[in-house]
N, C-alpha and C positions, 0 to 999 in steps of 0.2 A: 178416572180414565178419560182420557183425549181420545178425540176419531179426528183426524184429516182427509180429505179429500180436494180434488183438486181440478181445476177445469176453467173453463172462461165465466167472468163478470162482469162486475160495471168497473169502472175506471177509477182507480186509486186518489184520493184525494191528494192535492199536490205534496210533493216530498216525501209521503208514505208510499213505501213499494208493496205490491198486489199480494195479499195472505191466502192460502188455502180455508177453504171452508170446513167446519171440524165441528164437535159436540164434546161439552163438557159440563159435569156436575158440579153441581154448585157446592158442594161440600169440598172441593179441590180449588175451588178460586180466593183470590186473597180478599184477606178482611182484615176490616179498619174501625177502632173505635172514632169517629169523629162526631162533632156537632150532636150530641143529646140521642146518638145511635150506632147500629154496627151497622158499616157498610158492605157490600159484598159485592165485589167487580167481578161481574160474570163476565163479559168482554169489553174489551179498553181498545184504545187509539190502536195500536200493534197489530189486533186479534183481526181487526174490523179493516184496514186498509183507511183509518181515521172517518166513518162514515157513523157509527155509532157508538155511544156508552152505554152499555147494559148494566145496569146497579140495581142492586137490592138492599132496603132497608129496613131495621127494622128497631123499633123505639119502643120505650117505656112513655106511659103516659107523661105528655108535657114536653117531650124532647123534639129536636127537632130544629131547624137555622133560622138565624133570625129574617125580619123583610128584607128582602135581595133581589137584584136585578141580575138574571146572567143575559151580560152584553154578546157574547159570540153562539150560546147555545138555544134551541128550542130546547125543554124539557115536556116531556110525557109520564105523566104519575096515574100509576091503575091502585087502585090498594087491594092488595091480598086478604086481609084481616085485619082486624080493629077499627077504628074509623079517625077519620084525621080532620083539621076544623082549616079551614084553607080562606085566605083571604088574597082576590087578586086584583091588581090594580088599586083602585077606589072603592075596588064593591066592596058590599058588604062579606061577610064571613059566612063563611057556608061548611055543612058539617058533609064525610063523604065517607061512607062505608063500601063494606067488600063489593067487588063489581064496580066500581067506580072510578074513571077516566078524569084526569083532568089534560090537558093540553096547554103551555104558556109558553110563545113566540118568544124569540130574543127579545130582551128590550122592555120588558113587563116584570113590575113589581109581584113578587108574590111570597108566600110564607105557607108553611104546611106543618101544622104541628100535631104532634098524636093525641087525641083524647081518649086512648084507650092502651092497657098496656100488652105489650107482644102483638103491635101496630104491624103490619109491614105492607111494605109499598117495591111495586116494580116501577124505575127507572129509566127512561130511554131519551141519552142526549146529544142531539143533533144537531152540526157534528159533535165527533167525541170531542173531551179534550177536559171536561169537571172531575173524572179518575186520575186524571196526573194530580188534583188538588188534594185528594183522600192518600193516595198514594207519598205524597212527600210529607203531608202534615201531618195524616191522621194516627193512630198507633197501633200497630199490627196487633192482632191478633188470632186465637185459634177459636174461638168463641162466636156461639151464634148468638148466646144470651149478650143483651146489655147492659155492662156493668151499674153500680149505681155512679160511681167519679166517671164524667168524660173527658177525652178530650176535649180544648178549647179551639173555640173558631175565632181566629184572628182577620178583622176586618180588613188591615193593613195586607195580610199576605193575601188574602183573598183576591186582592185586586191585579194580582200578576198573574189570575188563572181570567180574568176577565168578570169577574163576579164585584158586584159594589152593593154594599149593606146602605139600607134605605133607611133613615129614622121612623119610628111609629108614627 
């Protein structure tokens, strides 16, 4: 079930016209096997007036993207459950369980992979525009579990959402 509401905000990012405000379960949003998990686009470029990606993931141990840079996006990773082994930049690797923030400005290498399985992580990417990437490539589905075959993450296509795979 959706709720709309409607009233003044902040100012629509360019080209996207102004969206009503609304509530929506996540068991109603689309999902995507991609990259070593299922994605789940709570709100996308559209929902949001392009200001945010709300994404929920959630992986089996080891799954997860490889080092990547997103050149247009901040990303914000909280994890929900399991715990995820996160390398950013240079630094060293650091492990981050439930309650746990991490924050990576455009433009910064990072990698997040589960070490635990039925991991999941909330998402928030600013601006939106990494759900058009799950949305075109990744593979629908109705499923919260993660299959064991996933989709594949193609480096090549990556780079037309603004994301560039970093060698180890």
């Amino acid at each position: 079930m959706s709720h709309q509401a409607t009233g003044a905000g902040s100012e629509p990012a360019e080209g996207v016209p102004a969206v009503p405000a609304y509530v929506q379960r996540r068991e109603n949003c689309p999902r995507y096997v991609f990259g070593g998990g299922v994605w789940i686009v709570l709100a996308d470029r559209a929902q949001t007036s392009g200001n945010i990606a709300n994404i929920e993931s959630i992986y089996r141990r080891g799954g997860g993207l490889p080092r990547l840079v997103h050149e247009r996006e901040a990303e914000m990773a909280y994890v929900i459950a399991g715990r995820l082994r996160i390398r950013i930049a240079d630094e060293a690797e650091t492990t981050a369980g439930p309650g746990a923030m991490v924050f990576v400005p455009p433009g910064i290498t990072r990698r997040f992979t589960a070490d635990a399985d039925d991991t999941r992580v909330y998402h928030g990417f600013v601006p939106a525009g990494f759900e058009q990437l799950l949305a075109d490539h990744g593979d629908r589905t109705e499923s919260m579990t993660v299959p064991i075959g996933d989709a594949p993450f193609n480096p090549a296509t990556a780079t037309t959402y603004g994301i560039r795979v970093v060698p180890d």
